[in-house]
Each structure stands twice: as C-alpha cells, then as structure tokens.
C-alpha positions in Angstrom: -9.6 2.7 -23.9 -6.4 3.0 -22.3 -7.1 5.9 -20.1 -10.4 4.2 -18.6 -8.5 0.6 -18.0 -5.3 3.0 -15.7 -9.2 4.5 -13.8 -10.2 1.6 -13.3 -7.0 0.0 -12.2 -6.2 3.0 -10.0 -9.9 2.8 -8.5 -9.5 -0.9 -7.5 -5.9 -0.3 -5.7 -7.1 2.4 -3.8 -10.3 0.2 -2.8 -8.2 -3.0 -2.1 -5.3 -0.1 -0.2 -8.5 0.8 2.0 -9.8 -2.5 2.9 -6.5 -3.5 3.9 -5.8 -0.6 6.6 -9.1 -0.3 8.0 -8.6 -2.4 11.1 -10.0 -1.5 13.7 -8.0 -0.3 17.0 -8.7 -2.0 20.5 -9.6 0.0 23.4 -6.2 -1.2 24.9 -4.5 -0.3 21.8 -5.9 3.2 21.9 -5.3 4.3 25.2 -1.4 3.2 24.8 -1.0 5.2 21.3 -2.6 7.8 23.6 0.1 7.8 25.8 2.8 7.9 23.8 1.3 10.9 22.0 0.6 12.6 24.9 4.4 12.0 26.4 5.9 13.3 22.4 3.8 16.5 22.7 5.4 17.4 26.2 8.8 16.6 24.6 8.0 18.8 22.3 6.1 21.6 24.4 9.4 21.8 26.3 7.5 20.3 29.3 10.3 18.5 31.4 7.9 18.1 34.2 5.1 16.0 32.4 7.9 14.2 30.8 9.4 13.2 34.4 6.1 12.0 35.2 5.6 9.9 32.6 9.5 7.9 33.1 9.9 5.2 35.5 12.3 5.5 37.8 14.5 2.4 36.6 13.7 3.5 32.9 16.5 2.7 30.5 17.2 3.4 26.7 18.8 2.8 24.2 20.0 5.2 21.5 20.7 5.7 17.7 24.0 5.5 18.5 23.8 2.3 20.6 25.0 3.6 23.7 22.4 3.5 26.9 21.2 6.4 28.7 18.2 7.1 31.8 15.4 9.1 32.9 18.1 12.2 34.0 19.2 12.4 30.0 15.5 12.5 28.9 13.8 14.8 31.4 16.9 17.1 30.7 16.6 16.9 27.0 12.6 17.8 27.3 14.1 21.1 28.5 15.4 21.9 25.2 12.5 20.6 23.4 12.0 18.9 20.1 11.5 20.9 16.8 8.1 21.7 16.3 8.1 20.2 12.7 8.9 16.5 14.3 6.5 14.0 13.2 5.6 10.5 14.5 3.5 8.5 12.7 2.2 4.6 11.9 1.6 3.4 15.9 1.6 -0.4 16.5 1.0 -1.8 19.8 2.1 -5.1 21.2 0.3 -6.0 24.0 2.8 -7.9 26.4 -0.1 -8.2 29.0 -2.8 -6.3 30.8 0.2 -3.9 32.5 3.1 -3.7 29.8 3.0 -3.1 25.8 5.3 -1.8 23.4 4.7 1.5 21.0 6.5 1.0 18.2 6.3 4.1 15.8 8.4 6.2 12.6 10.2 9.5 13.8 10.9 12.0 11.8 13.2 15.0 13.4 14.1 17.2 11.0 17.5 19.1 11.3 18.7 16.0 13.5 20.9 12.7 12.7 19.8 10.4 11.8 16.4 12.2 11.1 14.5 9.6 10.3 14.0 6.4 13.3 11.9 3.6 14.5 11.1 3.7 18.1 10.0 1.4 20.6 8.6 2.1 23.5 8.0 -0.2 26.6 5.2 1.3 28.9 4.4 -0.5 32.2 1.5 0.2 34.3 2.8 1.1 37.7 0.4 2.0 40.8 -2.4 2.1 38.2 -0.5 4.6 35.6 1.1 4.5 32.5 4.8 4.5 33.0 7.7 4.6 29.8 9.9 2.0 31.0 12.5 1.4 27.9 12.9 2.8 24.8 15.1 1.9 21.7 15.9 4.0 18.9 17.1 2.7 15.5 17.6 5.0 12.5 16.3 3.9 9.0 19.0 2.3 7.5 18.4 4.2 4.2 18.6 7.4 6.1 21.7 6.9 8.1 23.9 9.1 6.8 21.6 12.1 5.7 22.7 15.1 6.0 21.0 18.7 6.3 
C-alpha cells in the first residue's frame, strides 16, 4: 500500500512539475534566447570576431567582482575562449520594447570563480541587428567562495 501511494504521489508531482513549465515561448522571446546562444558559442569557439560583432560600441558591463569593463575586455577575452564544459541554462526574456530586452540566464564555468552566476544581458536592436549593449554578472551567493 505504501509503495503504490509514493507512485502515485511521485506520478502526480511530475504531472503538476510539467504543466507548470510548459509555457510556451513567443517568437520575440525566441529569437532573443537565440542570440544570446549564438554570441556564448562564439565565446566559447574562441571567435573574437563574431563576438565584436555582436557588442555595441558604447557596450558596458558589469562584473562578479563589481568593477566595470567594455567591449575591448570582452572581444579580448573571446580570444582565450571559454571552457568547453561551460553551461548556460534557464533563459528568461524581458521585453523592454520592440528594440531592447534583457537575457537573464544561470552560468556555469567550471574551473573559474565564482563558477556558478546569473547573467543579464541587455540587447538593443541597432540598424536592424541584435546588439549586446550591457551585461551584469552576479555570482550565486551560495557558490561564492567555491573553490576547485
């Protein structure tokens, strides 16, 4: 009796987890989550030229450490790369208006600290493309001070 009453319980929370998370992403939404993934995987790739592409001019962030940097210290960072084992995951878009939204997402780089952050990214449509505008970086708070 027991057994079938933790089934049955365990059936219903993965049916309730499901109808919870099956939302449906907007066109807008899509293309924007699109765009960020596309700009990671030439961070990754070691791609600095996509990546300077993809950067406003007047781009400005801010990073885990509080301190802002530009468009220079990310193109020249895309030289080196990011790990190949990074991982971003659980995209939310806030649309700000037709041209501007924000790509908020979980960052995982391993070997790096803090390894585990929340982005958010600020894209801007200028001259009819996608531009990353500003970015802030905040580490999980329960991961601050991992260490490899």
């Amino acid at each position: 009796m027991r057994t079938s009453s933790l089934l049955c319980a365990t059936i219903l929370t993965a049916t309730l987890a499901l109808a919870q998370t099956s939302k449906p992403v907007s066109a807008f939404d899509q293309q924007l989550i699109d765009q960020q993934k596309q700009f990671l995987q030439a961070a990754q790739s070691k791609n600095p030229t996509a990546v300077d592409r993809a950067i406003a001019d007047d781009f400005q962030g801010i990073g885990t450490n509080g301190d802002f940097y530009d468009k220079s210290e990310v193109v020249e960072s895309a030289q080196a790369g990011m790990p190949k084992d990074t991982r971003a995951y659980d995209f939310h878009v806030v649309k700000l208006n037709d041209d501007s939204a924000v790509v908020a997402y979980n960052l995982v780089v391993p070997g790096e600290h803090p390894r585990y952050r929340h982005m958010a990214d600020t894209w801007a449509k200028i001259d009819g493309q996608w531009k990353l505008k500003f970015r802030q970086i905040t580490p999980n708070l329960w991961s601050a001070n991992d260490l490899d």
